[in-house]
SELUMLUM-715624 format. One record per atom (N, C-alpha, C): residue in three letters; atom name; x negated, z negated, y negated. Coordinates in steps of 0.1 Angstrom, whole numbers, plus 5000, padded with zeros to 4 digits. Layout:
N
    aa   at      X      Z      Y
   ALA   CA      X      Z      Y
...
//
This chain:
92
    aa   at      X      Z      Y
   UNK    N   5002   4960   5002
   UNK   CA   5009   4959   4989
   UNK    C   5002   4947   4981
   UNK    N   4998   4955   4965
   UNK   CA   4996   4940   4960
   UNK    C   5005   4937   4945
   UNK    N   4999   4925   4946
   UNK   CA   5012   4918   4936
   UNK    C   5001   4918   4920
   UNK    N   5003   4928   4915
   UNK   CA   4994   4925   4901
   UNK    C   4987   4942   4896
   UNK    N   4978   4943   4887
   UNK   CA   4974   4955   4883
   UNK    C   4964   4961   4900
   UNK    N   4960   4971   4897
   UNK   CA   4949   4982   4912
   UNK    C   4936   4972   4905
   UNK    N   4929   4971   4914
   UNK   CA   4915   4964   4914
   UNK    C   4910   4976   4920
   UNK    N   4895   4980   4922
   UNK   CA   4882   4988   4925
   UNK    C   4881   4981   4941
   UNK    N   4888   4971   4940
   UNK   CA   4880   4961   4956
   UNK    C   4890   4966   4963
   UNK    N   4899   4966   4959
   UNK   CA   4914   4972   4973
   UNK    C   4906   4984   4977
   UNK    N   4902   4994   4971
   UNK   CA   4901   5007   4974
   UNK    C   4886   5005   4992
   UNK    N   4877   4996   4981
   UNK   CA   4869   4995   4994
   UNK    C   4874   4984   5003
   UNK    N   4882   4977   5005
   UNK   CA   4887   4967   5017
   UNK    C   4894   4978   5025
   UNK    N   4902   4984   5015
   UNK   CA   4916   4995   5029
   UNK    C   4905   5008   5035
   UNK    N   4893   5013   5028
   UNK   CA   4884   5018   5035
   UNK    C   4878   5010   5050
   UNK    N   4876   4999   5045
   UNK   CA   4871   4993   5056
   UNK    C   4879   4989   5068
   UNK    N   4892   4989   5063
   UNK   CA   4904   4983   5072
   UNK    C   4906   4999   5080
   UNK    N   4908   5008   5074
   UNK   CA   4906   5023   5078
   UNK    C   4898   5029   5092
   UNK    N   4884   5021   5088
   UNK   CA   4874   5023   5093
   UNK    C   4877   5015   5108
   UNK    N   4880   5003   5107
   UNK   CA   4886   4991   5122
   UNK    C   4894   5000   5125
   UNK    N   4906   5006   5123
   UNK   CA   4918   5007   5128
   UNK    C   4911   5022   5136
   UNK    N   4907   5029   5132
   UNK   CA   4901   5037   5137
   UNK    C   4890   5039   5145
   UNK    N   4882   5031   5145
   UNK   CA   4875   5024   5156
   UNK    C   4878   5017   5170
   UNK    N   4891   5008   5169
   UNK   CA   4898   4996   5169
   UNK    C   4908   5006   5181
   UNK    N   4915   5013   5170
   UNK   CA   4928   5012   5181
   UNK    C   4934   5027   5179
   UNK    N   4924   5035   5169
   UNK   CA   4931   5054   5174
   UNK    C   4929   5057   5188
   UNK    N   4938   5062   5193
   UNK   CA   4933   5069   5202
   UNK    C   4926   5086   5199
   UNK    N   4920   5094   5208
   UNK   CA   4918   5102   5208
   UNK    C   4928   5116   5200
   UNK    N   4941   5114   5206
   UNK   CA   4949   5120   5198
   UNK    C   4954   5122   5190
   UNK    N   4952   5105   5180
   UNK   CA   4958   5105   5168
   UNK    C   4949   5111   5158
   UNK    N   4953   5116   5147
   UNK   CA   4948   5115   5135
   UNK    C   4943   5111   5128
   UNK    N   4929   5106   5120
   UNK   CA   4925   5098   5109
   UNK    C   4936   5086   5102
   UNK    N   4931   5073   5102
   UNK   CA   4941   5067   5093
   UNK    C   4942   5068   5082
   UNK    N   4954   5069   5077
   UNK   CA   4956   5069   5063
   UNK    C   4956   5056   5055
   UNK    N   4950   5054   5047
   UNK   CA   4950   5045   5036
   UNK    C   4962   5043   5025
   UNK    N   4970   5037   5024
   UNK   CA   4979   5032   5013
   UNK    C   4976   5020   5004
   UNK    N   4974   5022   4992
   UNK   CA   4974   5008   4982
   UNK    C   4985   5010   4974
   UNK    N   4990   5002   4974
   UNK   CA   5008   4995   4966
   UNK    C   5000   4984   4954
   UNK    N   5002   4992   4943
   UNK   CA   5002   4981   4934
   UNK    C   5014   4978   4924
   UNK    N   5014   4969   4917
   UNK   CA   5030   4970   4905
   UNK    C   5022   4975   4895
   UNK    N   5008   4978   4892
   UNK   CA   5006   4985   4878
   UNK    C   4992   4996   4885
   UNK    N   4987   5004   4881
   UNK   CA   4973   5007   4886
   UNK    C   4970   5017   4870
   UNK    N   4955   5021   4871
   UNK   CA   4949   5031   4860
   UNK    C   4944   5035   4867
   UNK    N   4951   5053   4864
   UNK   CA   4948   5062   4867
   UNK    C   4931   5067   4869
   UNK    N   4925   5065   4858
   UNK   CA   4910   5065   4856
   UNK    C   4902   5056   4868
   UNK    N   4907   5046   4865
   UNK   CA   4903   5032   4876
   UNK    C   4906   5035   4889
   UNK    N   4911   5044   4891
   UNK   CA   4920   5045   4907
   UNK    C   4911   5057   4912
   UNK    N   4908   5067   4899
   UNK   CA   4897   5082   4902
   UNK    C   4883   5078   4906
   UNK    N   4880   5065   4897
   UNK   CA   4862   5061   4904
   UNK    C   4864   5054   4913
   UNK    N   4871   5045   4913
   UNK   CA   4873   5039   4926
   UNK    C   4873   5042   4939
   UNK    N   4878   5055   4941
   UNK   CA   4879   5062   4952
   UNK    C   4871   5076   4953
   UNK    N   4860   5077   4947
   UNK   CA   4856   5089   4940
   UNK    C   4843   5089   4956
   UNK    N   4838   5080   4960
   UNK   CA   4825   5084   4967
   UNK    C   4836   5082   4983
   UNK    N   4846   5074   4983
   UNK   CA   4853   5075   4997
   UNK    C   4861   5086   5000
   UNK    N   4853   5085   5015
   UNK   CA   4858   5098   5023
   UNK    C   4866   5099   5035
   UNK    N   4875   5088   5030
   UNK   CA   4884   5086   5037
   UNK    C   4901   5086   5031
   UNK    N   4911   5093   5039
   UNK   CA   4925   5096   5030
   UNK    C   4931   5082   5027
   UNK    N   4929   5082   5013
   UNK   CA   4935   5070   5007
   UNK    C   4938   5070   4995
   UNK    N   4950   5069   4992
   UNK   CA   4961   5066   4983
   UNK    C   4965   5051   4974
   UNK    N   4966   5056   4962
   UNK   CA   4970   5044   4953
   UNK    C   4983   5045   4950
   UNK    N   4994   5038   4946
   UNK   CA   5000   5040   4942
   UNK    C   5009   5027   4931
   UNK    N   5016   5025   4922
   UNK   CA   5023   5021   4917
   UNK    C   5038   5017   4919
   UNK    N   5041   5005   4922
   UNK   CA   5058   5006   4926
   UNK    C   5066   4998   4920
   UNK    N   5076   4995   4918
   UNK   CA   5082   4987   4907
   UNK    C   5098   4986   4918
   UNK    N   5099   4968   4913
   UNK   CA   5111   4957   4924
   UNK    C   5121   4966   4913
   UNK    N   5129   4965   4921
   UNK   CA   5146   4969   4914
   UNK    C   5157   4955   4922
   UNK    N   5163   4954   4916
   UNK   CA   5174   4944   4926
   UNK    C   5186   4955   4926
   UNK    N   5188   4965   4925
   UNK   CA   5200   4975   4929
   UNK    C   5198   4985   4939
   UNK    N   5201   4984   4945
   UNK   CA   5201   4992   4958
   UNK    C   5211   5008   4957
   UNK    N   5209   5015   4964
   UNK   CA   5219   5029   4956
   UNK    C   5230   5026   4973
   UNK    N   5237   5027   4969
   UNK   CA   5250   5024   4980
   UNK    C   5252   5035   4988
   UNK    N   5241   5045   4992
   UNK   CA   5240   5053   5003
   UNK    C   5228   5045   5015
   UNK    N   5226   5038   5010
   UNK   CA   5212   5031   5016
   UNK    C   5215   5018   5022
   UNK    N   5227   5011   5014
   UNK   CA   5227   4998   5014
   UNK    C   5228   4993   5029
   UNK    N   5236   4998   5036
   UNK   CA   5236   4998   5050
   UNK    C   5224   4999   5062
   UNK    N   5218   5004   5053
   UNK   CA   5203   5008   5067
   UNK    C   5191   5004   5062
   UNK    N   5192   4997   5047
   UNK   CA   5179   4991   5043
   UNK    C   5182   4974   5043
   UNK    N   5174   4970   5047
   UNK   CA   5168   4955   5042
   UNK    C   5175   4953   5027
   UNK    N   5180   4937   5027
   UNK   CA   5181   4935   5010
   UNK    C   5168   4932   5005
   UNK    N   5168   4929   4997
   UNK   CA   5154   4926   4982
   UNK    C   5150   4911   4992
   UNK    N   5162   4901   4997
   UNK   CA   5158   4892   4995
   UNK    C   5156   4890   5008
   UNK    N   5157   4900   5016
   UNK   CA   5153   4897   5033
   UNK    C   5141   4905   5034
   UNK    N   5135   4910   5024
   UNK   CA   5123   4915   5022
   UNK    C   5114   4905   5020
   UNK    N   5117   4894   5007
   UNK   CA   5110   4885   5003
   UNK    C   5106   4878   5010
   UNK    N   5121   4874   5019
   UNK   CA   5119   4856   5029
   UNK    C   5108   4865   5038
   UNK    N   5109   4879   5042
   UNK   CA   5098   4884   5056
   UNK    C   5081   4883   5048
   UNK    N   5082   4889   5038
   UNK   CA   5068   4885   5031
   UNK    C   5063   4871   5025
   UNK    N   5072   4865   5020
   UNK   CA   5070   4853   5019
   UNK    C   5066   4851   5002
   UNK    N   5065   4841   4995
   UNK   CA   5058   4843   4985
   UNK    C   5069   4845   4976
   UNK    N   5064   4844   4955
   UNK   CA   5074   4847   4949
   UNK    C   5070   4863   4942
   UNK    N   5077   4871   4945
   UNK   CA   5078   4883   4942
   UNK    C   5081   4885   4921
   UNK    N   5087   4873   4917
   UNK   CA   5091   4880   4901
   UNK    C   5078   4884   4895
//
């Protein structure tokens, strides 16, 4: 997850991290790793070259803090702020 607009460099670091984990620690019967990038803003365009020559499954995405929780959830999810103190750092 990162904290700011999608950069071109995430796309190639989580390839490479892809590439370890897969090397590293699949076993035989797992699956290919998947790549996830969390950003709070990305461009679309920027996100298409970016990942245009890698050939590995990897995903951009966009996500946005809420402080409201929907009260079917509140029970089995983490709050906002026991999320924070675990990551650390200021989130606004």
């Amino acid at each position: 997850m990162k904290k700011g607009d999608f950069k071109p460099e995430y796309a190639d670091k989580m390839n490479f991290y892809c590439s370890v984990v897969d090397d590293q620690l699949k076993n035989e019967t797992d699956q290919p790793t998947i790549g996830l990038i969390l950003c709070q803003t990305k461009d679309r365009i920027l996100a298409e070259y970016a990942l245009r020559d890698i050939h590995k499954p990897i995903g951009i995405s966009d996500y946005e803090l809420t402080r409201a929780l929907p009260e079917n959830l509140k029970s089995s999810l983490p709050t906002v702020e026991e999320i924070e103190a675990e990551l650390g750092g200021d989130w606004e």
